[in-house]
N, C-alpha and C positions, 0 to 999 in steps of 0.2 A: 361357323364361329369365325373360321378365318375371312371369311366373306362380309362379316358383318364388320371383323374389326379394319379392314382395308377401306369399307367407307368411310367408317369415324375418323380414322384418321388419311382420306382423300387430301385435302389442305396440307396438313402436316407432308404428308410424305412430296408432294409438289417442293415444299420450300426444301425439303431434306433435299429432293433429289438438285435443287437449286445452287445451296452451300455446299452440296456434297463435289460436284460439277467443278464450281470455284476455285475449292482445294486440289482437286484433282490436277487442275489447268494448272496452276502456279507450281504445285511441284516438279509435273512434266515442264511447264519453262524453266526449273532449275537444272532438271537434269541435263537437255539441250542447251541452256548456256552453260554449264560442267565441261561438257564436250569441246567447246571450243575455248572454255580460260578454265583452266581445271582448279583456279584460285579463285571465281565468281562471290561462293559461298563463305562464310564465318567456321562453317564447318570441317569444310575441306582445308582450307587453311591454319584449322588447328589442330588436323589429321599431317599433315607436314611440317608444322613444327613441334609435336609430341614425338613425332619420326627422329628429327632432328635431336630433340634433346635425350632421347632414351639413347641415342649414339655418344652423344657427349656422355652421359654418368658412367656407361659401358668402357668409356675407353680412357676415362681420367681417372686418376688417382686421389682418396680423400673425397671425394661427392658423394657417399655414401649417405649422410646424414641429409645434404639437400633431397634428394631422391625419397629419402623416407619423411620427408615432411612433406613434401609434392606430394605425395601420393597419399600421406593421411588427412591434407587437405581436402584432395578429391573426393576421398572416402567419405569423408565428414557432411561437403556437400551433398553429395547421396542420398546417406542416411537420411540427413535432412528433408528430402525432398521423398524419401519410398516413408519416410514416418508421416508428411501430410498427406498422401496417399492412401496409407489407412485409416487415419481421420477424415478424409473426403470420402471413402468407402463406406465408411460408418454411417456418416452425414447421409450420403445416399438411401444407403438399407434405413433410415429409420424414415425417407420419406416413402416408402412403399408402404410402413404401417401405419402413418398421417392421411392417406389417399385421402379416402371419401372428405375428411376436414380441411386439408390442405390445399386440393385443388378447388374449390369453391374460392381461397383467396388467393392462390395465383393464377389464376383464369379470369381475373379482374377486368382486365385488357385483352382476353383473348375474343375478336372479331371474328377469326377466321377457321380458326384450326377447332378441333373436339374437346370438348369438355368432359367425355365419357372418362369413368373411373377405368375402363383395360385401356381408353386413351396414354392416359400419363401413368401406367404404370409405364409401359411397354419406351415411354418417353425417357423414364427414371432407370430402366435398365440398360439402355444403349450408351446413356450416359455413366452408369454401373461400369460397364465394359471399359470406357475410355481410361477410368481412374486406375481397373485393374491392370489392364495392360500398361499404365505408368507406373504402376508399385514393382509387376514383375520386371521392368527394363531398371527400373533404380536397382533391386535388388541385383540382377546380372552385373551390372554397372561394379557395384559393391564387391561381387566373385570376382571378376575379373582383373580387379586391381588389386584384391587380395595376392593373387596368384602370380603379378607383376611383382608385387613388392618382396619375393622370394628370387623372381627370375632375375630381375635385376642389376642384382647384387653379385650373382655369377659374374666370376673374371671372364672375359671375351677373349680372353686368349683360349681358352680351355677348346677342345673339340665337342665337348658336348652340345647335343642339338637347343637345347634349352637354354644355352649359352648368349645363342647366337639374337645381336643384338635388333635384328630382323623379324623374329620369332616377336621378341618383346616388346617392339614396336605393332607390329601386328594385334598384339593380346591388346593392349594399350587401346590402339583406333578402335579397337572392337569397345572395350568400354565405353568409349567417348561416344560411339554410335549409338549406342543403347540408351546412355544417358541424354545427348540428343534428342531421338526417340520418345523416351519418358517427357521431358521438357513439352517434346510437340504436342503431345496426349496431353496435356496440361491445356497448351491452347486451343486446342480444336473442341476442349470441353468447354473454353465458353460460350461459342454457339448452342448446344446445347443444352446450355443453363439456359440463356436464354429462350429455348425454346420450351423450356416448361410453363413459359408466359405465353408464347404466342407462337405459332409461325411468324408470322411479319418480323416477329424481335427476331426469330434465329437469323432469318436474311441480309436484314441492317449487321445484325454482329461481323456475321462471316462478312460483311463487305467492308467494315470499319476494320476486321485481324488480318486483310489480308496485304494491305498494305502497311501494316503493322511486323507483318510475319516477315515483310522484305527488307524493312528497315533492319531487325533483329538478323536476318541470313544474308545480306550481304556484306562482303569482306570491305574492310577500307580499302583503297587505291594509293599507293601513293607517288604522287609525280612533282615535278616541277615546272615551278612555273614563275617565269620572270628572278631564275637565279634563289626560287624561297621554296622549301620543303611543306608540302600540305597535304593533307591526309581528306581526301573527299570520301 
């Protein structure tokens, strides 16, 4: 069985290992430029200045109410984004019970890859996987800043460890990461959206996000030049 389904999808899994390859490269070049400008990133730079500002509400007086609308904005966007996550999970699970119908009209354009019904299940579940793993980082996401919005609020004077505004910066990056995360499962699903059309289309995708994905993670610059502030 598994013999048979590794032919059908021979093609398919070429392109996968193709896009799969892409993404791989582009992250390892983030990490390696991380290394040497540890501000490269959009990420890491808002990993340092959440650092920054969880020090400010800690150590000022009266920011209490800032702090708690930060943080239920955060929150808000979350939610937002692990609530389409279960509607994209939905979306999904009901294309496994469309198969046999559904893939006769998305396989319109497929040249290359298999048309077999365990083809595009097995297509529809890996893309299953990427949604869920967005819902559980949103929901992390969500814990996390739950649990900020208590720590907080702690005087920084105090000795306690939960206090310290380190701790709460830490909690904080850890959200952000996750929600990150969730975000990136977001885009790496639409190659395989479009691979429920074709191989060829998931290839074009992943080539078309992945300069996409640089534009979205690299940080602004900003320098001067001829005496004028600009942000490249």
């Amino acid at each position: 069985m598994y013999e048979t389904l590794l032919t059908l999808l021979q093609d398919d899994w070429y392109s996968l290992s193709f896009s799969a390859a892409l993404l791989v490269s582009y992250h390892v070049f983030l990490t390696l430029r991380l290394r040497s400008d540890p501000l490269y990133t959009i990420q890491a730079a808002t990993a340092v200045a959440r650092s920054a500002w969880v020090e400010s509400i800690m150590h000022s007086a009266g920011r209490d109410i800032l702090a708690v609308q930060t943080l239920r904005n955060s929150i808000m966007a979350a939610t937002f984004l692990a609530s389409t996550s279960v509607l994209l999970i939905i979306g999904t699970l009901t294309l496994t019970g469309e198969a046999d119908r559904m893939r006769e009209t998305w396989h319109v354009f497929n040249t290359a890859g298999s048309t077999q019904a365990e083809a595009w299940l097995t297509k529809v579940l890996i893309l299953l996987v990427s949604y869920v793993m967005a819902f559980f980082s949103f929901a992390m996401t969500i814990r996390l800043l739950h649990l900020v919005g208590y720590m907080i609020n702690v005087p920084a004077r105090t000795d306690a460890e939960s206090a310290s505004h380190l701790l709460v910066a830490k909690y904080l990056n850890r959200a952000g990461a996750f929600y990150a995360f969730g975000t990136r499962m977001y885009l790496v699903s639409v190659p395989l959206v479009f691979w429920l059309f074709g191989p060829q289309f998931m290839a074009a995708a992943t080539v078309v996000l992945l300069p996409t994905m640089y534009f979205l993670d690299r940080a602004p610059r900003h320098i001067v030049i001829n005496d004028r502030n600009r942000i490249v």
